[in-house]
C-alpha positions, 0 to 999 in steps of 0.5 A: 471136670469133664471138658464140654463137647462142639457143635457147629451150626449151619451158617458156622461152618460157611463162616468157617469155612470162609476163614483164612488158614491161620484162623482157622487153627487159631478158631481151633486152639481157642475151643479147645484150650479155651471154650471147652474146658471153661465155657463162660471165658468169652464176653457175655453178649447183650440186647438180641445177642443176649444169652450168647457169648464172644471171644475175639478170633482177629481183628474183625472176627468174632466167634459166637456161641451159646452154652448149654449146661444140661447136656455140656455143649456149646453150641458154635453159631458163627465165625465171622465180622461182627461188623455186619459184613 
């Protein structure tokens, strides 16, 4: 099975861009080694986020994005705390 392309949204790459060195290569390996090969590997967000999906960047960082299975894409909506800093 073929691996699912990246697409980033406006505000994810301010929010990348914002990111330290280090998490960025980590942001890096964890789509390729993780997001795209198996889209579904984060946790399943609920309520407003519901349809989007989280894996853990640091800490504080979350990264969050949403799968589209027509056309394999997933989509990278942020990078940032999801403390609402």
């Amino acid at each position: 099975m073929t691996a699912y392309a990246i697409r980033f949204t406006k505000q994810a790459v301010k929010d990348i861009e914002k990111l330290t060195p280090r998490l960025k290569e980590k942001l890096k390996v964890i789509l390729q080694k993780q997001v795209a090969p198996n889209p579904r590997c984060g946790k399943r967000l609920v309520g407003d986020l519901a349809g989007f999906h989280s894996l853990g960047l640091s800490y504080e960082d979350r990264l969050v994005y949403s799968v589209d299975d027509d056309s394999r894409t997933v989509f990278v909506h942020g990078a940032r705390t999801h403390n609402g800093d």
